[in-house]
N, C-alpha and C positions, 0 to 999 in steps of 0.2 A: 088151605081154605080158611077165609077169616068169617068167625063164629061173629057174632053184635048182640049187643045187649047195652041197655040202659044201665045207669048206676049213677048214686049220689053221690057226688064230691065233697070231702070231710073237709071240715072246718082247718084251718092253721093252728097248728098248736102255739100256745104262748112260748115268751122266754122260758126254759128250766132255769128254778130258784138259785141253780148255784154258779150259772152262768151270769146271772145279773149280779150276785153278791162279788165275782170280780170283777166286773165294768166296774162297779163304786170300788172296790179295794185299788184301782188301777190309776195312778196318774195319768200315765199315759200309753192306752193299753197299744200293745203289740201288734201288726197287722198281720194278716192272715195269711198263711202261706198260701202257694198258687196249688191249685189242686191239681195230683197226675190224673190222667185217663189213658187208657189203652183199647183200642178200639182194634176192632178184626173187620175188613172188609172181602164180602163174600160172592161168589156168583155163581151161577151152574153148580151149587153145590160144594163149591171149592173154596179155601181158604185163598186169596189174589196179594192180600197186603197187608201187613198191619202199621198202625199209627200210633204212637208213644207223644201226646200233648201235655204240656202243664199251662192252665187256665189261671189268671191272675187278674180276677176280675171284681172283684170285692171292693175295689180300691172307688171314693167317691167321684175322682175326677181324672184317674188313667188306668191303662189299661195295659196288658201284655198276654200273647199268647207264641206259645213256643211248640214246634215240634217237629219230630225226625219219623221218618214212614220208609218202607222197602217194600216191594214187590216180592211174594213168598212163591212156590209151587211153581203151578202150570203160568201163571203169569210171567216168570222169566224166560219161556218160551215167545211170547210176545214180546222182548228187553226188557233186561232186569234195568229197573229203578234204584234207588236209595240217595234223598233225598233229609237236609234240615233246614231247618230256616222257624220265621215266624215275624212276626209285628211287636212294636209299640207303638203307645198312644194316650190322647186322651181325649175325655167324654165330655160334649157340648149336649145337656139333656140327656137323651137319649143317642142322639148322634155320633159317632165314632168319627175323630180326626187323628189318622193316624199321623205319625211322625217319623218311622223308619222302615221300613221292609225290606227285607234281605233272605234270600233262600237260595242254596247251595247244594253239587250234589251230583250224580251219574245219571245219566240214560242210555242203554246202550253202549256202554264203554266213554262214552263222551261226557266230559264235564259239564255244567251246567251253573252260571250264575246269575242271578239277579239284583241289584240293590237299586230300594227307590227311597228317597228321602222328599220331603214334603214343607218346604219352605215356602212360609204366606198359605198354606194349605193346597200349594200348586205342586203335583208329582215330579220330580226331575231324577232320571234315568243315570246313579252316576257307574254304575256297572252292570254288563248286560254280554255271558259267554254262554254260544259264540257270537260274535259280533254279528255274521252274516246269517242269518236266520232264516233258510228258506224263500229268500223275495218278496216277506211277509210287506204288507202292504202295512207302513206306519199308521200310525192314531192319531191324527192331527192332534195338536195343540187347544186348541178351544175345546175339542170334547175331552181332552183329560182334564180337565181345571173341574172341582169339586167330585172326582172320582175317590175311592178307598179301594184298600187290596182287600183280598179274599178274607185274611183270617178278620180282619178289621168289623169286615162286615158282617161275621159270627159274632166279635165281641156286642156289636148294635143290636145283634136280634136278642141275644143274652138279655143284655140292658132294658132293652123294649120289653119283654118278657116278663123280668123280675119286677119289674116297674108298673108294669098298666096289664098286665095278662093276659096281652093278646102280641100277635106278630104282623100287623096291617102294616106296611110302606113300602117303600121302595130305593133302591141304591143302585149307582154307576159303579161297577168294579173293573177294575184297569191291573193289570200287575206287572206291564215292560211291553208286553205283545199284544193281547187282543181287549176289547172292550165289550164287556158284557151289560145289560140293562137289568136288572135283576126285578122283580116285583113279589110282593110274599103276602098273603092275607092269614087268618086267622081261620083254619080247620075244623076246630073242635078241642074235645078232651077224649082221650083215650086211656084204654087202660092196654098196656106193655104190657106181654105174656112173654115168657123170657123162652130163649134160644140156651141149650148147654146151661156156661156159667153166666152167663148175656143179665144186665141189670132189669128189671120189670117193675113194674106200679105204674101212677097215673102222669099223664105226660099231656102236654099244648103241641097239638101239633099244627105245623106251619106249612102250607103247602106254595112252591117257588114255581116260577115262571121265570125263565133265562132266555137270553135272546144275545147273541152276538150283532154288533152293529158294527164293529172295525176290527182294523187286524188280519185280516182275512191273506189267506194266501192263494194263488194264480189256481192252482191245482185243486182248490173248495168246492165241493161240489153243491146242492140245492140245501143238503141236507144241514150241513154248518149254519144256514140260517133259520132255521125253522126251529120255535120257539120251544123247549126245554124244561117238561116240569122232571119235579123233582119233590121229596116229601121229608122235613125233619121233626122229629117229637123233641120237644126241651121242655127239660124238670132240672130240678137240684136232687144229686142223684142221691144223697146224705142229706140229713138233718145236717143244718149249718150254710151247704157249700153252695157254688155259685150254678143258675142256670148254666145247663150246656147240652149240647146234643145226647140224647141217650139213644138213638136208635134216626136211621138217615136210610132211605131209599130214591136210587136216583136210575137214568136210563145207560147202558151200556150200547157201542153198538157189538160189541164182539159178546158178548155175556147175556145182552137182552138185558137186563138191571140185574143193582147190585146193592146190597144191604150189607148196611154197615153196624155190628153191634159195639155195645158198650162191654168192654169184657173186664176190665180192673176199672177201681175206684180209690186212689191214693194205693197201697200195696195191698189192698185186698180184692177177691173176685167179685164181681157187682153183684153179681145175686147175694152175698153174703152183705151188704149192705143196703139194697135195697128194703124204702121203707114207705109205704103211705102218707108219716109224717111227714118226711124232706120231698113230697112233692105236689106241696099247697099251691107254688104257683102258677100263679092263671088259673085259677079255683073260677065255675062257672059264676060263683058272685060278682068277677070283675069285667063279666060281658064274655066269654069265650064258649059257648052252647055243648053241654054234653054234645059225647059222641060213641061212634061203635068202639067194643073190646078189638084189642087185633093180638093174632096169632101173629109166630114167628113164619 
């Protein structure tokens, strides 16, 4: 049952003095390393998957996101999974142009690969197992041109995030098979009530509307096209680090929905890092309207 309540959103804390005393000591300081996250996604009660990402988003004009995920418990009842892969890129504004995507990996005993690279900013398919895919109906040419993959378009919401404080717009996501129309607007502010060791404090949350419009296979029935919300909170989940998801609720059809926590933050449990200060952004001073507390 989710409890609501009002609450004021605290100011940004400055630099700490001895973080700025080595920017001036630094010729030329170091970049950031990408941050782990380890995420538990949940349904029915059940633990389904967990997800091992390192976020490498700090960077002024590129971008990288990495990671490996396995289907846990009762979900290998449905075929076990175990998958890696991820993106690079780099950032036009706010915009995410990726430049490689490649994801690798089991479904059901079957191998699985993808790689798309992105020459002129046009997607080109150059590995894609197994080759014959269900009869999936191709994605024409003209609608992938200004499309981005999946994780590309986490690094955009990130970036839009840390940047303006809100999550307003909208992206094409393409990744070898289907094409998704994606739109996101700007929620509110909440406050994350933590799950177990699950990270909590205040979070923007972003609520998505997915639609598939290609790709589609013979056997699809009404439901594949009917549009797709979906709900993510993004904070910086430590003082320092970059936006990223802290907590994701989306529709399952086997599970009914499925919520995904933030359960590690670099090698600690997020609750044990969770802080008020590392989550200024999208503070309602930058247009993002309080909003209700949420339970786990």
């Amino acid at each position: 049952m989710v409890q609501t309540r009002r609450f004021a959103v605290p100011r940004p804390l400055g630099t700490p003095l001895w973080a700025a005393a080595i920017a001036l000591a630094s010729a030329a300081p170091a970049a950031a390393e990408p941050l782990r996250a380890v995420y538990s996604v949940r349904g029915g009660g059940l633990q389904l998957m967990t997800v091992e990402a390192l976020f490498d988003l700090d960077q002024p004009a590129r971008y990288s996101i990495q990671a490996q995920w396995r289907t846990t418990g009762m979900a290998r009842l449905f075929g076990g999974a175990q998958f890696s892969g991820g993106t690079e890129g780099r950032f036009a504004g706010t915009d995410a142009r990726p430049t490689r995507y490649a994801v690798e990996g089991t479904w059901r005993g079957d191998r699985r690969q993808t790689v798309l690279e992105y020459p002129n900013g046009v997607p080109v398919l150059r590995i894609r197992l197994p080759v014959e895919n269900d009869e999936r109906q191709p994605v024409p040419e003209a609608q992938q041109r200004g499309t981005i993959d999946q994780f590309s378009a986490m690094a955009q919401l990130s970036r839009m995030v840390s940047t303006t404080g809100r999550c307003d717009g909208q992206a094409s996501v393409y990744e070898g098979l289907r094409l998704v129309q994606m739109q996101v607007r700007t929620g509110g502010r909440d406050r994350i009530f933590p799950w177990s060791t699950s990270w909590s404090g205040e979070a923007t949350r972003c609520s998505f509307v997915g639609r598939q419009v290609a790709g589609f296979k013979p056997d699809d029935d009404d439901r594949v096209r009917e549009p797709q919300e979906s709900t993510a909170w993004m904070a910086s989940p430590r003082p320092g680090a970059p936006v990223i998801p802290v907590r994701v609720e989306l529709p399952s059809r086997l599970f009914g929905s499925l919520t995904i926590y933030l359960m590690e933050v670099g090698n600690q449990p997020a609750n044990a890092v969770s802080s008020n200060a590392g989550n200024a952004a999208g503070a309602s001073a930058t247009g993002a309207p309080p909003a209700a507390a949420r339970a786990p």
